[in-house]
C-alpha positions as protocol buffer text, in pm:
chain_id: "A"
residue {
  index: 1
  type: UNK
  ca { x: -3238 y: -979 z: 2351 }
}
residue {
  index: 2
  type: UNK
  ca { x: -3019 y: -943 z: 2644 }
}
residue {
  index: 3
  type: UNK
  ca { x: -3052 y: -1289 z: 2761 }
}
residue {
  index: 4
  type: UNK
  ca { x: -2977 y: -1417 z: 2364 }
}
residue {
  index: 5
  type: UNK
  ca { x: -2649 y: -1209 z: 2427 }
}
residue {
  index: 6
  type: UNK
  ca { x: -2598 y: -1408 z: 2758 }
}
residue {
  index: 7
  type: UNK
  ca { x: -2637 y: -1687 z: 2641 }
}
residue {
  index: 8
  type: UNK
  ca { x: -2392 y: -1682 z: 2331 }
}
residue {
  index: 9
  type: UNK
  ca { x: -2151 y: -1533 z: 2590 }
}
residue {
  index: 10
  type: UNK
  ca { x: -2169 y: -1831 z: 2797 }
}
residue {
  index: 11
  type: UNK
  ca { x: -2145 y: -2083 z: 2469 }
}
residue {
  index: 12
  type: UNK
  ca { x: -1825 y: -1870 z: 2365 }
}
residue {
  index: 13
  type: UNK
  ca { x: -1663 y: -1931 z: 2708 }
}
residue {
  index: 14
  type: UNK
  ca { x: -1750 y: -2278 z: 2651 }
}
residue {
  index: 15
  type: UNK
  ca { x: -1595 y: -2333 z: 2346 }
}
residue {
  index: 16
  type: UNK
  ca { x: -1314 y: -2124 z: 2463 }
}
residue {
  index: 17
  type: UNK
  ca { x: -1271 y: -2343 z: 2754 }
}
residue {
  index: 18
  type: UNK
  ca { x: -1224 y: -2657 z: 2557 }
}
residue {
  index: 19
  type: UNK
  ca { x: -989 y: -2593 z: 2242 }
}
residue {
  index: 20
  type: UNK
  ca { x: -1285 y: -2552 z: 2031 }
}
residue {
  index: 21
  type: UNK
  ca { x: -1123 y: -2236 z: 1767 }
}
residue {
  index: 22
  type: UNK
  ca { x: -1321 y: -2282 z: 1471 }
}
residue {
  index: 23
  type: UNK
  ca { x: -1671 y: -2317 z: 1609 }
}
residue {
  index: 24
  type: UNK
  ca { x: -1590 y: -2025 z: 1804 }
}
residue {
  index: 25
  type: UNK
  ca { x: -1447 y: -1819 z: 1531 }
}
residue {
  index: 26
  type: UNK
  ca { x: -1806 y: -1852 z: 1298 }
}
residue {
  index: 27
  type: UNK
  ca { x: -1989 y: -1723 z: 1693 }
}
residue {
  index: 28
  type: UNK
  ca { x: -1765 y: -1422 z: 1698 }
}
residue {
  index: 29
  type: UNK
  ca { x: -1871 y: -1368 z: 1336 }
}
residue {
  index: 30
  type: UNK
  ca { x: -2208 y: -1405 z: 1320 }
}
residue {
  index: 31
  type: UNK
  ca { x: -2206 y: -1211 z: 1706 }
}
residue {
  index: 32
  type: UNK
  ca { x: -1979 y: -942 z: 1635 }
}
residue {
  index: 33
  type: UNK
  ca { x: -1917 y: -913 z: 1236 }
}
residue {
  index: 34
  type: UNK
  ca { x: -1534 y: -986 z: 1093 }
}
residue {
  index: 35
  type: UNK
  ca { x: -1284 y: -1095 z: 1338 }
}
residue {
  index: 36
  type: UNK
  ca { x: -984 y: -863 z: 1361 }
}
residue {
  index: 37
  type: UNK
  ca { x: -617 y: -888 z: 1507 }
}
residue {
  index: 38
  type: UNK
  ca { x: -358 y: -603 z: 1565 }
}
residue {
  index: 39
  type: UNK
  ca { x: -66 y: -587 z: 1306 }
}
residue {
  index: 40
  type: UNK
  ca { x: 263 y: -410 z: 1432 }
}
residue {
  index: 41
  type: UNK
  ca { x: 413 y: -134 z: 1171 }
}
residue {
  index: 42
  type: UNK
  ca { x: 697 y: -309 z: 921 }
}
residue {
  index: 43
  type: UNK
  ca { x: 893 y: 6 z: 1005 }
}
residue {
  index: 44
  type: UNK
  ca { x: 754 y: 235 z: 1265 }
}
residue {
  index: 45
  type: UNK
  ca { x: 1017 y: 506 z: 1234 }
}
residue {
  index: 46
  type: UNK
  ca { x: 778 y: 776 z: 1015 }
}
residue {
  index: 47
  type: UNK
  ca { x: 612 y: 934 z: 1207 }
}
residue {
  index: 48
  type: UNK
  ca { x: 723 y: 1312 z: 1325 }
}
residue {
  index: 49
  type: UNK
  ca { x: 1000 y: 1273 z: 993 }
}
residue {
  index: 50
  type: UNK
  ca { x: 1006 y: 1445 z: 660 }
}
residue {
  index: 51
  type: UNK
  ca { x: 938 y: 1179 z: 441 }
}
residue {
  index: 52
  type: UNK
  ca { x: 994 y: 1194 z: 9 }
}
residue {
  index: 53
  type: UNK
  ca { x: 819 y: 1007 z: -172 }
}
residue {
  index: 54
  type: UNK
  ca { x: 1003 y: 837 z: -501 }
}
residue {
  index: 55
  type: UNK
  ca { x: 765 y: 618 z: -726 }
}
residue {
  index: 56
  type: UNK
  ca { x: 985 y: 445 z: -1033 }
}
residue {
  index: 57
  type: UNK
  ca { x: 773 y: 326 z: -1338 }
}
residue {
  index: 58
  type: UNK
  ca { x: 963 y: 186 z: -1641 }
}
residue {
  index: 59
  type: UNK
  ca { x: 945 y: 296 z: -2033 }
}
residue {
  index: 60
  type: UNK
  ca { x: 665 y: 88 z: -2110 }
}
residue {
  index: 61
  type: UNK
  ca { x: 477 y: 171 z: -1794 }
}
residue {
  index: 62
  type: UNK
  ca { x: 530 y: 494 z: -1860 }
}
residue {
  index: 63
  type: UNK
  ca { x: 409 y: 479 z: -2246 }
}
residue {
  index: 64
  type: UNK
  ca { x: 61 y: 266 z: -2158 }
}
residue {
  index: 65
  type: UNK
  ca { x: 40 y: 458 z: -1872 }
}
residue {
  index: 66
  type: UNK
  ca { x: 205 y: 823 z: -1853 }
}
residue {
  index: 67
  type: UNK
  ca { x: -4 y: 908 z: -1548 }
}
residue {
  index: 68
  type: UNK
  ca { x: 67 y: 629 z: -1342 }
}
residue {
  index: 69
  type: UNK
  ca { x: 404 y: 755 z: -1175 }
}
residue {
  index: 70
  type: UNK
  ca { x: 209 y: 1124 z: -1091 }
}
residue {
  index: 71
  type: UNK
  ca { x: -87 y: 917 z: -943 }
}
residue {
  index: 72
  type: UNK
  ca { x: 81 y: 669 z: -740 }
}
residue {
  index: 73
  type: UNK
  ca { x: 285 y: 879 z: -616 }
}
residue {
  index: 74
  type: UNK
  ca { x: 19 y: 1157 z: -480 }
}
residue {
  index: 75
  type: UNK
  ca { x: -186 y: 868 z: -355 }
}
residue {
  index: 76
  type: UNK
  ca { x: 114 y: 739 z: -188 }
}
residue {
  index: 77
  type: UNK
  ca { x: 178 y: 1068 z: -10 }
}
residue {
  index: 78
  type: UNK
  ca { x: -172 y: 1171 z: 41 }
}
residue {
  index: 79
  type: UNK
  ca { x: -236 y: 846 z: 238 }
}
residue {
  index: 80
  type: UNK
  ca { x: 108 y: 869 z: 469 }
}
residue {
  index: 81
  type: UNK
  ca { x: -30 y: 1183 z: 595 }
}
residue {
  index: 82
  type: UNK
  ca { x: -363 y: 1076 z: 689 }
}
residue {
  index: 83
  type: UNK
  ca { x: -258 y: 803 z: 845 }
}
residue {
  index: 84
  type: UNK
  ca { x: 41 y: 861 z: 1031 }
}
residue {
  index: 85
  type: UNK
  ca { x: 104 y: 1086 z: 1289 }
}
residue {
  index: 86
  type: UNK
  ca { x: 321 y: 1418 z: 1228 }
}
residue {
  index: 87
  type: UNK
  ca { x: 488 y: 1305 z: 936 }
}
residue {
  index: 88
  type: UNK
  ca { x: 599 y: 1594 z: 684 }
}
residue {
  index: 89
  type: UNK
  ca { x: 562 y: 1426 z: 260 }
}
residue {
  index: 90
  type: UNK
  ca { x: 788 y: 1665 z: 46 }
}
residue {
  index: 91
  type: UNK
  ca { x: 551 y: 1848 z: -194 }
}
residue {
  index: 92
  type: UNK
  ca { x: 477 y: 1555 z: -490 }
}
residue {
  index: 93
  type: UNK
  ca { x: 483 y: 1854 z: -795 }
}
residue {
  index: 94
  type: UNK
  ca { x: 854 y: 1907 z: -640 }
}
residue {
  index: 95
  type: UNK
  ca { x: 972 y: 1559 z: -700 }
}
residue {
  index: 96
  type: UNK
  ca { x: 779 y: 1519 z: -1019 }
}
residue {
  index: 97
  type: UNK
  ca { x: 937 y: 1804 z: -1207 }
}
residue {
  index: 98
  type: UNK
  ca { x: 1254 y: 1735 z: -1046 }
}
residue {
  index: 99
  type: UNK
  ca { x: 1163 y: 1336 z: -1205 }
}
residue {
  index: 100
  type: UNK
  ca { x: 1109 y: 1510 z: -1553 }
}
residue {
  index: 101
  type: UNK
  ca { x: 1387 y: 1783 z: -1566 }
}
residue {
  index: 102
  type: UNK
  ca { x: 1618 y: 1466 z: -1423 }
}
residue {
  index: 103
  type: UNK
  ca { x: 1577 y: 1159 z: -1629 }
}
residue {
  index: 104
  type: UNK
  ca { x: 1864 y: 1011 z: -1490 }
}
residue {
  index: 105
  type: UNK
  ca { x: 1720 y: 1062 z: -1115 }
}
residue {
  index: 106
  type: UNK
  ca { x: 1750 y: 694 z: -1048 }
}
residue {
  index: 107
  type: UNK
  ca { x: 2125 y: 673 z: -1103 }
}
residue {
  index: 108
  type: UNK
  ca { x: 2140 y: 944 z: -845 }
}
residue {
  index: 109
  type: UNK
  ca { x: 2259 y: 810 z: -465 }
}
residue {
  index: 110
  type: UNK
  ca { x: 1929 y: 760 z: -266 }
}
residue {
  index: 111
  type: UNK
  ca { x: 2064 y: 976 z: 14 }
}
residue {
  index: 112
  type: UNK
  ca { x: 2133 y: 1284 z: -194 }
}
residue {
  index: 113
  type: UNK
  ca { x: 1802 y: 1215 z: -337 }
}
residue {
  index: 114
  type: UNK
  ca { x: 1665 y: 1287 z: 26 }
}
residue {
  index: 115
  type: UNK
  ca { x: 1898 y: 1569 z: 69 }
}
residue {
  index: 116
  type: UNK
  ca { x: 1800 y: 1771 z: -240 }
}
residue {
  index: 117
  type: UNK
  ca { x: 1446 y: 1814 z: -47 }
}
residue {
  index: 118
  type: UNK
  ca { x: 1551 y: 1852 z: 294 }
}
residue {
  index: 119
  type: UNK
  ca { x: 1408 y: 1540 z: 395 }
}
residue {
  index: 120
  type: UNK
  ca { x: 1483 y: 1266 z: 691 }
}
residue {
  index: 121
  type: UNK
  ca { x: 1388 y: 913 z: 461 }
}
residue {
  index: 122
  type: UNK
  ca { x: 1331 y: 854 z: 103 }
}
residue {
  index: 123
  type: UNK
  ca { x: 1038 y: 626 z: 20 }
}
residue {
  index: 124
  type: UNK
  ca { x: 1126 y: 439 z: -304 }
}
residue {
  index: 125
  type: UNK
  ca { x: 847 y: 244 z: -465 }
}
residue {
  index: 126
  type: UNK
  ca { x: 1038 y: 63 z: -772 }
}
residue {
  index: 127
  type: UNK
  ca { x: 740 y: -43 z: -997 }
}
residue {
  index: 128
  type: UNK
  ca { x: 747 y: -382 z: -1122 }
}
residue {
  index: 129
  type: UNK
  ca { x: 426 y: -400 z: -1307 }
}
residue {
  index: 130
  type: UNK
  ca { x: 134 y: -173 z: -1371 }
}
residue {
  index: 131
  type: UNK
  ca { x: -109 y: -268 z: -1619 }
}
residue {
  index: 132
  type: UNK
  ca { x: -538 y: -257 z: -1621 }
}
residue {
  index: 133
  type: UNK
  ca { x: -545 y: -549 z: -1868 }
}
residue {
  index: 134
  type: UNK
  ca { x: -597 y: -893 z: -1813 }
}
residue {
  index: 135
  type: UNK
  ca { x: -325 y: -1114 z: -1913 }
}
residue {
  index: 136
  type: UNK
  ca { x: -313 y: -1154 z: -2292 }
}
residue {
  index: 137
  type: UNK
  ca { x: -629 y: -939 z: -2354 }
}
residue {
  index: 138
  type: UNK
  ca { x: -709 y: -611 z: -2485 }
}
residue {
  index: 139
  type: UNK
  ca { x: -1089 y: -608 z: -2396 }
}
residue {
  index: 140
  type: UNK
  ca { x: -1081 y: -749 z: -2091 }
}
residue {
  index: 141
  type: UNK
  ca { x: -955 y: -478 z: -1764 }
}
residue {
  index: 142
  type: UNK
  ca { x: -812 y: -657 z: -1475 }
}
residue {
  index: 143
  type: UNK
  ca { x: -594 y: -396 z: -1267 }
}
residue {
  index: 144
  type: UNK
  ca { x: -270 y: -538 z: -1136 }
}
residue {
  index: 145
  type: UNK
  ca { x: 2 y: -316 z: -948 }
}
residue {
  index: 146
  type: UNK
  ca { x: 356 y: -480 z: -812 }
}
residue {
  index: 147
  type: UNK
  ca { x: 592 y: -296 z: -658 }
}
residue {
  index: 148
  type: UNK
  ca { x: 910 y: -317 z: -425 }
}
residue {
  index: 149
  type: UNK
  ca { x: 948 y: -87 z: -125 }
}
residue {
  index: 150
  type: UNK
  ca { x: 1260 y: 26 z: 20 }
}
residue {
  index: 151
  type: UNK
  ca { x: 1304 y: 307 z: 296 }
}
residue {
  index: 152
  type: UNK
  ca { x: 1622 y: 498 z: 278 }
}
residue {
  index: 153
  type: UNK
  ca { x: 1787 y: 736 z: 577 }
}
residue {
  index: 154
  type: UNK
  ca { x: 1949 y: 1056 z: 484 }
}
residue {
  index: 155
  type: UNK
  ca { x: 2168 y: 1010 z: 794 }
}
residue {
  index: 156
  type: UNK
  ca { x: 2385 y: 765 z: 694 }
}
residue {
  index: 157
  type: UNK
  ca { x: 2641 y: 669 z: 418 }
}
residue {
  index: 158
  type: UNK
  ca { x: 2482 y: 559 z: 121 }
}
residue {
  index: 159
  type: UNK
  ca { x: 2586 y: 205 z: 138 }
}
residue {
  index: 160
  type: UNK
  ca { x: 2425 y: 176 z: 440 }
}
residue {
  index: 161
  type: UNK
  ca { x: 2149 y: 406 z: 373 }
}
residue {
  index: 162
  type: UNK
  ca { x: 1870 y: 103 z: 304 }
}
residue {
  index: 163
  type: UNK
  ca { x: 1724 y: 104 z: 663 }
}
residue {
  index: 164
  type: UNK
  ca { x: 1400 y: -143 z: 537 }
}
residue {
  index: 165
  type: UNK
  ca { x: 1298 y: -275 z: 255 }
}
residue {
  index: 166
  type: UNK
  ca { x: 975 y: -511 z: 207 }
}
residue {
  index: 167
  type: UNK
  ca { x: 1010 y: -876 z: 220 }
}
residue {
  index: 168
  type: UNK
  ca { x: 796 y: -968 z: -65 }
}
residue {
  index: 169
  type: UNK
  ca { x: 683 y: -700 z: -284 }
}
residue {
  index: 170
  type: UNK
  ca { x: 387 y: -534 z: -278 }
}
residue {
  index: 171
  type: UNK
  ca { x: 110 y: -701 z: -511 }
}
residue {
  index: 172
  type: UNK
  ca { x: -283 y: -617 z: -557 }
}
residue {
  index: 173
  type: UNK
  ca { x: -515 y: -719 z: -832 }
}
residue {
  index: 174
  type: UNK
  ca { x: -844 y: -618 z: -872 }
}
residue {
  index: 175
  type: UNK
  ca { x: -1122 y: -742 z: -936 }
}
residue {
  index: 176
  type: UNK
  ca { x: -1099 y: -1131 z: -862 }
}
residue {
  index: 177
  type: UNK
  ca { x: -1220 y: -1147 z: -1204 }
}
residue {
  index: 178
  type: UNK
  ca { x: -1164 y: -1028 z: -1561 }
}
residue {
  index: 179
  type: UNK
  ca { x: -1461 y: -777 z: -1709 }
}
residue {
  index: 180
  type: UNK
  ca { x: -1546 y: -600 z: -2023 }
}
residue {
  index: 181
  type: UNK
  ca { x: -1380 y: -272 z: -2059 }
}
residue {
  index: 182
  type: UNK
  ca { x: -1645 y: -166 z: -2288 }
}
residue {
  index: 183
  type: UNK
  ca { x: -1811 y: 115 z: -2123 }
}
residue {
  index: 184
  type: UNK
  ca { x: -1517 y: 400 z: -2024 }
}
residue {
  index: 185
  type: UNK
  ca { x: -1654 y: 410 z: -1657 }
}
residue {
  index: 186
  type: UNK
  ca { x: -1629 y: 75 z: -1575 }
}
residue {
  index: 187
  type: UNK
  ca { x: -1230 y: 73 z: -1662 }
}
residue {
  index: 188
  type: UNK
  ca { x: -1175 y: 370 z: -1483 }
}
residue {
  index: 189
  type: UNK
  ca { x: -1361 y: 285 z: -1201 }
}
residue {
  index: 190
  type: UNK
  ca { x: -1150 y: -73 z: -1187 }
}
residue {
  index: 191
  type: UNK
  ca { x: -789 y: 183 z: -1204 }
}
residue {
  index: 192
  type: UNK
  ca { x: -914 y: 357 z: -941 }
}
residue {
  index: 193
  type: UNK
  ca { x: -1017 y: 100 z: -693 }
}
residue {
  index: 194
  type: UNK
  ca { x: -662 y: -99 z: -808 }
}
residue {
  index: 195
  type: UNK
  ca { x: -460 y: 200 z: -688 }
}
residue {
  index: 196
  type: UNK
  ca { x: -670 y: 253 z: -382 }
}
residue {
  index: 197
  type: UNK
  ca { x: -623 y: -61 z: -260 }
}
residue {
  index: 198
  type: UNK
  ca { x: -236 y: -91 z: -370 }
}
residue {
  index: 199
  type: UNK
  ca { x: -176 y: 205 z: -183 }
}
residue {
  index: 200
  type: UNK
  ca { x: -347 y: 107 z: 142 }
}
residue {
  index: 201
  type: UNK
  ca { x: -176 y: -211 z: 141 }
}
residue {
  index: 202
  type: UNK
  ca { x: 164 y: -29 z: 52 }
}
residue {
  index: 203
  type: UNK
  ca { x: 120 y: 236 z: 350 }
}
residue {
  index: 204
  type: UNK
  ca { x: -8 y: -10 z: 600 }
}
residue {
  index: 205
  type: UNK
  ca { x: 337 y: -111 z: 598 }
}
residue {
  index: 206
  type: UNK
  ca { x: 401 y: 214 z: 818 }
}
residue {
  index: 207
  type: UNK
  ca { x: 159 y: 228 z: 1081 }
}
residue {
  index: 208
  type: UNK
  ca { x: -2 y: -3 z: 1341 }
}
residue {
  index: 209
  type: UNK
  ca { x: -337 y: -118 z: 1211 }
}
residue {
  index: 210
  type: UNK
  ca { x: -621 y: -392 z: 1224 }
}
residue {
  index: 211
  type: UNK
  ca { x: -640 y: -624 z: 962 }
}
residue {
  index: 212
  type: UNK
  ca { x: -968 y: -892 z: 899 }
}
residue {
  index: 213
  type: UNK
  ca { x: -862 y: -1201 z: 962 }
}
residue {
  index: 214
  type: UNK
  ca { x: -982 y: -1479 z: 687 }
}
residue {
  index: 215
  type: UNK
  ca { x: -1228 y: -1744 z: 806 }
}
């Protein structure tokens, strides 16, 4: 086994040697599993701040879907402190009451949003589609969660309050394809795994991490 191991070493410092990246990409593979490469933080300034956590649905959303604002955002918070160093997340059943007693929240200045719960940033996740329907189907579950993400510092003015905000928004859709929806497990398994993965990809955004790279 050891010499095997030797010798694949020696064939990937071949290949390495003359320009060879593809044939050497399928050897790391089948050597060492899924090839990886280091991903900086979008914005690395979290970690030791108190962070509050804003998730905006819209009237229909919030109709087909009257959980969807509660869930994201615990998921959302639940997933910033597990994965990044000394962060504080205001208390989500805080910001959700304060979402239902306020209706009008989102006309409110994103700073004094931040200030109302003592906190250093304001994570605003502006919904642009949630839905667990495939396009132009009611039998057919296909989750699909779009959002844009914009980081806001209680610091400064409010005009210049929008410290980061993503490039592109933040898209997931699971699975690759359409099923039935006819069993109740099956359609609640596909929400789940949608906002898992939604979330991981949102709050990667925040922390230095590995990411697969595609072969």
């Amino acid at each position: 086994m050891t010499r095997k191991l030797l010798f694949s070493a020696a064939v990937l410092l071949a290949l390495s040697g003359t320009g060879c990246r593809r044939p050497m990409t399928f050897l790391m593979y089948a050597l060492f599993g899924q090839e990886t490469q280091e991903v900086d933080a979008a914005f690395p300034d979290l970690p030791g701040q108190k962070v509050v956590v804003f998730v905006f649905t819209d009237e229909q959303v919030q109709y087909e879907y009257p959980l969807a604002r509660a869930r994201l955002t615990k998921r959302i918070a639940a997933e910033l402190e597990n994965r990044i160093k000394g962060i504080q997340v205001v208390n989500t059943e805080a910001v959700l009451k304060f979402q239902d007693e306020h209706t009008d929240w989102v006309a409110i200045d994103r700073t004094e949003l931040a200030k109302q719960f003592g906190a250093d940033y304001m994570l605003m996740v502006s919904v642009i589609r949630y839905t667990m329907r495939a396009p132009r189907s009611v039998s057919l579950y296909r989750g699909n969660v779009e959002a844009d993400v914009s980081v806001y510092q209680a610091s400064l003015p409010e005009r210049r309050s929008c410290v980061w905000s993503s490039r592109d928004n933040i898209t997931e859709t699971y699975p690759e394809e359409a099923t039935t929806g006819l069993l109740r497990k099956e359609a609640e398994r596909i929400r789940v795994e949608t906002e898992r993965r939604f979330v991981d990809k949102l709050v990667k955004l925040f922390y230095d991490h590995e990411e697969e790279i595609e072969l």
